[in-house]
N, C-alpha and C positions, 0 to 999 in steps of 0.2 A: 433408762436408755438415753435420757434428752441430756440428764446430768454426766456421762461420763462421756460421752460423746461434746458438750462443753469443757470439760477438763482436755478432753483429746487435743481441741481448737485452741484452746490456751497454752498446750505445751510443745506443740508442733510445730516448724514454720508451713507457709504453702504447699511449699513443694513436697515436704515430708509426710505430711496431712493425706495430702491427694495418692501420694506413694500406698501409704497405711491403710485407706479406707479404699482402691483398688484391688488392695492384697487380700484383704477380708473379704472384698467380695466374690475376687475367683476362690477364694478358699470354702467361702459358701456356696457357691456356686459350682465346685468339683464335688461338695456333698448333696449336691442336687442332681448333679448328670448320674453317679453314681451311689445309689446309698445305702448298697449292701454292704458299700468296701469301706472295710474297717480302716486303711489309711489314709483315709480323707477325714478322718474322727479322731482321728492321734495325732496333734503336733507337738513336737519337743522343742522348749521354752528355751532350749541350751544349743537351739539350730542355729549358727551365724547368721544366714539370710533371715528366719524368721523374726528371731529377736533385733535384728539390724531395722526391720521395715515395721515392725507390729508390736512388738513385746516389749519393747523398750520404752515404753510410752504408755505410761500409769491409767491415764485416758482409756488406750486400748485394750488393755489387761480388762478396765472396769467393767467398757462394752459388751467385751466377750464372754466373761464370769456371769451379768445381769440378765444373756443373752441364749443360753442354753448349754454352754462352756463349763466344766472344772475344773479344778488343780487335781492332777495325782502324781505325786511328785515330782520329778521335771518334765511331764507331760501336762497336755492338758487336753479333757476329752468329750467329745460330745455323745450323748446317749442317743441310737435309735429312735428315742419313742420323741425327741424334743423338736417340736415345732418353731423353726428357725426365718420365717418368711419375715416376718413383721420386722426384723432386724435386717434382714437383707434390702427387704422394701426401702426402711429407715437412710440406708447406708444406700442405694441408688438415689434416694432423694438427695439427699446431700453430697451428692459425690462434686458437684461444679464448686469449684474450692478458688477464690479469687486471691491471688498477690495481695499482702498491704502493703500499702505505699512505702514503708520504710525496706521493703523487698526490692523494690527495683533499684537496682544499682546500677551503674553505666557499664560496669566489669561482667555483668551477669546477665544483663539484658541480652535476648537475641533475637535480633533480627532476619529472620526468613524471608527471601527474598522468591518471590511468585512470579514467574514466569509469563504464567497467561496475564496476571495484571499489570507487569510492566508493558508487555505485550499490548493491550488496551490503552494502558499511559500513552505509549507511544502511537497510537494508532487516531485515538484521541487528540491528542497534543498535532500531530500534522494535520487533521480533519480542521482542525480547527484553525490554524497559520492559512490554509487555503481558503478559508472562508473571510478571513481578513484579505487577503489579495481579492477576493473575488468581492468585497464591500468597496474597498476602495478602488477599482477598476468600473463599477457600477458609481459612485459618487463622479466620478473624472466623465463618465460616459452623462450621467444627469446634468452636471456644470456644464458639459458643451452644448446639451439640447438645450437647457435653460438660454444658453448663449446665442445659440442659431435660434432659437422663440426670439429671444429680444430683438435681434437685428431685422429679423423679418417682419417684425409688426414695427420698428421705427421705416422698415423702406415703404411699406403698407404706408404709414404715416405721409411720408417724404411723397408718396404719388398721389395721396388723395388730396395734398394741400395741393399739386401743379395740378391735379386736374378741375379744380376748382374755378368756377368763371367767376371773375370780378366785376365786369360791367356785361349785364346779361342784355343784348339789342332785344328788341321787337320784333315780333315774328311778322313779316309782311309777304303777304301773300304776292307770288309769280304772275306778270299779266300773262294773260290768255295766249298772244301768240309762242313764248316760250314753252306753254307746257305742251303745246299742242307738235312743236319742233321734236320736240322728245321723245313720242311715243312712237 
């Protein structure tokens, strides 16, 4: 199964690959939903569609022959009694089939454009332009309290030097007749 299923991957490109082993697997998987019915157990090798996606492809023929499949003449048929999971299994595992790099071409590349994610892009992209406005309107509002700080502690400065006594007198106590005028 591992060997022709390797021949498959070497004679396919991506796209044809993923076509191929898709096709095999509804085809196995209509002898699953249904498996009394004899025309899900007869494919004819001389079908356009089938030999266009499946048959044409040495790999694939091997698969299906190794697989519980025969030739009878331009048919080819599965028996009743053949237990076919283990290849169905095989063929879901392997179905994630990657481009080689020499597949990507600029003419064949496509680009799908997603809605909800440009949608986010842009939703993103402005969230974030406001938050630059709103940094630097915070920086300009910090610069001027830094500015209004400094000038308040230089006039702080400016009065505690005038309040300052240079030549401090002696305290001399009031004679007697003044304090008593006072009261």
């Amino acid at each position: 199964m591992e060997a022709a299923f390797s021949q498959l991957r070497s004679e396919a490109t991506s796209k044809d690959l993923r076509t191929c082993i898709e096709t095999m697997v509804d085809i196995y998987r209509n002898i699953l939903s249904q498996p009394t019915n004899t025309k899900y157990r007869s494919l004819r090798t001389s079908n356009s569609k089938f030999n266009h996606l499946v048959w044409r492809f040495k790999g694939a023929q091997n698969f299906m022959l190794t697989n519980g499949w025969r030739e009878d003449g331009d048919r080819i048929v599965m028996d009743s009694k053949v237990d076919f999971g283990a290849a169905l299994d095989y063929l879901i595992e392997n179905r994630a089939v990657k481009p080689s790099a020499d597949e990507w071409v600029a003419d064949t590349k496509q680009i799908i454009v997603n809605p909800e994610k440009e949608r986010e892009d842009k939703l993103r992209e402005e969230a974030f332009k406001q938050k630059e406005k709103q940094m630097i309107e915070l920086k300009k509002s910090m610069k001027e309290d830094r500015d209004i700080a400094a000038a308040i502690k230089a006039e702080h400065r400016n009065d505690l030097s005038k309040r300052r006594v240079h030549k401090a007198q002696k305290a001399v106590p009031l004679p007697s007749e003044r304090l008593n005028s006072r009261v």
